[in-house]
Structures are given as structure tokens and as C-alpha cells.
N, C-alpha and C positions, 0 to 999 in steps of 0.2 A: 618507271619514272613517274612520279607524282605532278603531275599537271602547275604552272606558276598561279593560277589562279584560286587552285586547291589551296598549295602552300600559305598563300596572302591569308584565306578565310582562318585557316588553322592558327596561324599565326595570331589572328586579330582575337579568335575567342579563348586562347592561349592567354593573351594580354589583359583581356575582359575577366576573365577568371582570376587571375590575379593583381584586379584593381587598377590595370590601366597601368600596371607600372609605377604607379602613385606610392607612396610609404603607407600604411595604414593606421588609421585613427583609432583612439578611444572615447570612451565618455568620459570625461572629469568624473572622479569617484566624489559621491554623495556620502556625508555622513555629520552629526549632530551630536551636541552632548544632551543629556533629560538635567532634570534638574531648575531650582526659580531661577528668575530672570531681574535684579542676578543674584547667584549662587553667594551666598553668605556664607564662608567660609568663617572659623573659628578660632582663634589663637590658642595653641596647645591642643588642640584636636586633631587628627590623623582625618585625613580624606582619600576617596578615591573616587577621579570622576571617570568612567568610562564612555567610548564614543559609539553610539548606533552606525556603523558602518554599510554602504549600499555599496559590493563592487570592490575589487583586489586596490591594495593600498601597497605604495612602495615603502614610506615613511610619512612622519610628520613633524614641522616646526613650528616653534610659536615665537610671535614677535609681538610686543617687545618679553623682556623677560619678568617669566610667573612671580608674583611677591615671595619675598624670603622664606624658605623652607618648602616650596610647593617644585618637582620637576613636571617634565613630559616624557613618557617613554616613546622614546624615535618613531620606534618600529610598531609599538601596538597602540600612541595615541593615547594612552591612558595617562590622567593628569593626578599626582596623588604627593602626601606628604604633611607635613606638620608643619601651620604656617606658626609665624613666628615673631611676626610685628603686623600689629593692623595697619587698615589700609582702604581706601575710599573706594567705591563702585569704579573700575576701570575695565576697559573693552582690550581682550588678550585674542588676535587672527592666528588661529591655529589652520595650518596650510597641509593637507593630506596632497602628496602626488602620487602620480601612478603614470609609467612610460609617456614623460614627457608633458600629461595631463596634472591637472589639479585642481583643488576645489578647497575655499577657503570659509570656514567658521568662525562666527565673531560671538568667544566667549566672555558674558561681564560677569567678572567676577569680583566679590567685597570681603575685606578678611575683618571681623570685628572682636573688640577683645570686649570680656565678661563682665559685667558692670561689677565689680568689688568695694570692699570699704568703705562703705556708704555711712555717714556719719553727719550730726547735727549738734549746733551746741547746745548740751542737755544735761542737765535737771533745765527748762526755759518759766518765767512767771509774765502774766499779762496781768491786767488793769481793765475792769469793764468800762468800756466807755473811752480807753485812749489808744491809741494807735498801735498792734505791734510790732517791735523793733522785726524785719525784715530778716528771717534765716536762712541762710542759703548752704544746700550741701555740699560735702565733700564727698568726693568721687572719687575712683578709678575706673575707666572704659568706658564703652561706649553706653547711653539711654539713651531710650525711646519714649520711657513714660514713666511716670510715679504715680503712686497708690497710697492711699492711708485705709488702715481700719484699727479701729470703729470712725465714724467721722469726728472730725476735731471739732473744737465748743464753736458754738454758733458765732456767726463773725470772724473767726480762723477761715484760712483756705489753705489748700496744698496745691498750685499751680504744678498742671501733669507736664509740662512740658521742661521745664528749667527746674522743681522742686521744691522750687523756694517758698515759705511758708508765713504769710503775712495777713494782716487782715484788724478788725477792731473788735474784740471779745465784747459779747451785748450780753452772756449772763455768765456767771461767778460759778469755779469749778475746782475741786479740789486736784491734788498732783493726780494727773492718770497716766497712765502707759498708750501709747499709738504706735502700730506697727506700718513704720516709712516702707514702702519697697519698689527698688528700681529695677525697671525691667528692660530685656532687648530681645530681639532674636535669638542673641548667642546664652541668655542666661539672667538669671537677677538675683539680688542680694538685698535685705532687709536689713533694717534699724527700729531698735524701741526708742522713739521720741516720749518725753516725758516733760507735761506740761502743767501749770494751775493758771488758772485763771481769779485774781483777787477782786472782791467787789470793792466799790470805792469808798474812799474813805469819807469820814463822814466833813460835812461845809465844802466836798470838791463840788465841780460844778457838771460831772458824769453823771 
């Protein structure tokens, strides 16, 4: 017969070994997606973001939901798809749990469509010496920035930011070609701007 005082000792490291009886815990599983911050996604472009994982995963959800055409797969977290309408930089909590644990990712992600159709009204004539009438493109999707080459006649500008092409010609150029182009992340498209520049006529006061 085993002594009562044995039993108690047995008993407590019996308990001790297995955590006091307590349920046992996990770590919140760690895990990230690569990729800029944020992830420029592309309209009509196929993607797939996969997640660096630390640590067994049960599933995962994202709130709120991914822009049109993008899913999450539950179970391996991988974010992929063909988006399908742009869409501003927004923050998507993708949530990894793991028994009763969990650990949450804040992915920002931007879906931008290709700047296309880029157009001006053109054959354009200036006047040295008088103001040019103010052109402004037309677009499709998103820009970042406009470009010309060769540079246009002295006194033309091409504002990078908005496009639009204005300014007061100070010397006399026959019709040339300039190659407009809009650019983004996602892509850019050109235009041949085509312009002269007339010297003035004669008794103006240019």
C-alpha cells in the first residue's frame, strides 16, 4: 500500500506535467505577405500574392472584401485573381487562426487601371508673342506623370502632373511632331502632338 503522502506528491507532478490541469496555449501564428506597400495591383492582370507563414495555420479571412475579381484561398492564404475595376490604396485585415489563436495582417492594397487613349486636339498653331489657347488631355486610367520629346518650342510647357499644354511661344516654328506620354505604375501610352508655331504678323505689337 502506497503511503497518502506518496500519493499527494504523485499526484501533484502528475498535474505539473500536464500543465496544472490548465488547457494549453499556442502562439498566435506569424505570417506576412512581400510585396510594396501598397501592392499596386493592375486591372486585367492576373496576380498572386502569397503569405510567408511562421507556425501551423488553421485558415484565413479577410475583412472587408478583396476588390472585384481578386479571392483569398481559406486554407493556404494565398490572395490571387484578375482585378477588374480600379480602386484607391485601401487596408484589407487578413486574419490567420490557428486552435483558437490568431494573428492579424493589414494588407494595403491599390488596383490601377492603364493609362490608355491618350489624345490632344491636334494638328494645334500658336502665335509668337500671344498666349497659348490651354490643351488639355484626354484620358483613360490612371497618371502619374506626362512626358514630351523632343521639348516643345520655347515658351510651350507640358505640365507633368495634369498634361495640359500651355504657355506663350517666343520663337516661330514650323508644324513638328512631339511624342506626349502618360505614364503609371500600371503602364503608359503615347500621343504624336503636332504643333507650329507662327511669327507675327507684321504692325501686331508681339
Amino acid at each position: 500500500m502506497i503511503p497518502k503522502r506518496l500519493v499527494g506528491i504523485m499526484g501533484l507532478s502528475w498535474l505539473s506535467a500536464c500543465g496544472g490541469g490548465a488547457s494549453a496555449t499556442f502562439a498566435p501564428p506569424e505570417f506576412s505577405y512581400n510585396g510594396s506597400h501598397p501592392f499596386p495591383a493592375v486591372v486585367g492582370e492576373a496576380i498572386a500574392l502569397t503569405p510567408a507563414v511562421s507556425g501551423l495555420v488553421d485558415g484565413f479571412v479577410v475583412s472587408p472584401e478583396l476588390p472585384t475579381g481578386l479571392t483569398i484561398n481559406g486554407r493556404t492564404g494565398v490572395i490571387s485573381g484578375t482585378p477588374t475595376r480600379s480602386s484607391g490604396p485601401a487596408t484589407f485585415a487578413v486574419t490567420a487562426t490557428y486552435r483558437g489563436s490568431h494573428s492579424t495582417y493589414s494588407l494595403v492594397l491599390s488596383v490601377t487601371d492603364p493609362p490608355s487613349h491618350l489624345s490632344y486636339p491636334s494638328p494645334a498653331t500658336g502665335t509668337v508673342g500671344a498666349a497659348l489657347t490651354p490643351l488639355t488631355p484626354k484620358i483613360t486610367g490612371t497618371v502619374e506623370h506626362y512626358s514630351v520629346t523632343p521639348a516643345l518650342p520655347a515658351g510651350v510647357m507640358l505640365d507633368g502632373t495634369s498634361g495640359l499644354i500651355a504657355g506663350t511661344p517666343s520663337v516661330a516654328t514650323t508644324l513638328a511632331p512631339y511624342t506626349i506620354t502618360a505614364s503609371s505604375q500600371a503602364g503608359n501610352t503615347s500621343f504624336i502632338f503636332l504643333l507650329a508655331v507662327a511669327a507675327p504678323s507684321p504692325g501686331s505689337n508681339h
